[in-house]
C-alpha positions as MATLAB code, in Angstrom:
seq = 'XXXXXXXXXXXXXXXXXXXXXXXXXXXXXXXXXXXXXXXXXXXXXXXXXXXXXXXXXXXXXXXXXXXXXXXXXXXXXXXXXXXXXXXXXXX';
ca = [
     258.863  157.508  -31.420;
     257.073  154.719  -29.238;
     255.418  152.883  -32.189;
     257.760  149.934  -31.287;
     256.556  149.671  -27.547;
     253.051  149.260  -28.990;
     251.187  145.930  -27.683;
     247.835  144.319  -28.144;
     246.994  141.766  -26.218;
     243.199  141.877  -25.981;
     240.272  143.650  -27.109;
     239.860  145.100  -23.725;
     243.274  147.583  -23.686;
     243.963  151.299  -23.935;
     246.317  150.672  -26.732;
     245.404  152.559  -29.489;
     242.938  155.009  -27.678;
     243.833  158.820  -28.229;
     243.544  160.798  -24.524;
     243.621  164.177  -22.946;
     244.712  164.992  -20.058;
     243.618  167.955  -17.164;
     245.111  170.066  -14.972;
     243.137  170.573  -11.697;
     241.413  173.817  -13.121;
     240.340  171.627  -16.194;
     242.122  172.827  -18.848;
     243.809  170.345  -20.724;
     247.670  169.385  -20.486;
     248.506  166.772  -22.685;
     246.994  164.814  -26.177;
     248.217  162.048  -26.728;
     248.031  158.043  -27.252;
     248.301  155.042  -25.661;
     251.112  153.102  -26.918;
     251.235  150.133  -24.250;
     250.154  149.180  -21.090;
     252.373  147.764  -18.541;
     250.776  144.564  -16.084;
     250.729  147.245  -13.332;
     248.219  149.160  -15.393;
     250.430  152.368  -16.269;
     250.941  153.244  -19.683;
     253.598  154.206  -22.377;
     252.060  157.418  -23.750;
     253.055  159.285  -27.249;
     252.067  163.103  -26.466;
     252.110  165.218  -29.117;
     252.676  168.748  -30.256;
     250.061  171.786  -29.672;
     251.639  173.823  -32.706;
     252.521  171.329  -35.532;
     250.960  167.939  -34.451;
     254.081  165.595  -34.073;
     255.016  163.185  -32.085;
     257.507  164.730  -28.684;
     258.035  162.398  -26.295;
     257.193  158.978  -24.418;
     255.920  159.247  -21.093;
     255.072  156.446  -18.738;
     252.098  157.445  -16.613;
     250.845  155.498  -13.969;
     247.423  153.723  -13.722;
     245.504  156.366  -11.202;
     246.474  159.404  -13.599;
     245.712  157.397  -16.523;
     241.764  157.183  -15.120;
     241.599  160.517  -15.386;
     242.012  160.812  -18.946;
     239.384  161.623  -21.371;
     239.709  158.901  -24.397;
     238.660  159.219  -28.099;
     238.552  156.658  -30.886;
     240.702  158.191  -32.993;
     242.532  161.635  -33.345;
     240.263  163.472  -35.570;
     237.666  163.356  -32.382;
     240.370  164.864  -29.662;
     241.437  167.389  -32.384;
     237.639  168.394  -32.603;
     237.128  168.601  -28.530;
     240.581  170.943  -28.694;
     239.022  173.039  -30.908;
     235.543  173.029  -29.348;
     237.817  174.243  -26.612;
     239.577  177.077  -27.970;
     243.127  175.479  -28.587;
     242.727  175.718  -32.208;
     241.967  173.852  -35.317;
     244.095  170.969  -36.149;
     243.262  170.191  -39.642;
];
């Protein structure tokens, strides 16, 4: 879905890194990945499904929300936080 907005321009970006985000009562909202960052330091975000995995939409968050996130390397590590979490196994 946003594989074509991707961009890398260093080795210092977001792009790439797989995220949660919180609500206030710290359960988390969305999974995702960062698909681009913007020179205002938002992001282009793929979230992705709870029940089947796949990609739903694009979603441009801005820079303070973004802070907030919790990152991972790669998706296998947020699917094993879900899980440690309750919201099921991934695999």
């Amino acid at each position: 879905m946003c594989e074509e907005l991707g961009e890398k321009e260093n080795d210092r970006t977001l792009v790439g890194l797989w995220f949660h985000s919180r609500y206030e009562s710290g359960e988390i909202k969305w999974q995702g990945q960062i698909v681009r960052e913007l020179k205002d330091g938002s992001c282009v975000c793929q979230l992705y499904s709870w029940l089947m995995g796949d990609p739903t939409m694009c979603k441009l968050v801005k820079r303070e929300d973004v802070e907030q996130f919790e990152f991972y390397q790669d998706d296998a590590a947020m699917r094993e936080q879900a899980a440690i979490e309750g919201l099921g196994d991934f695999d």
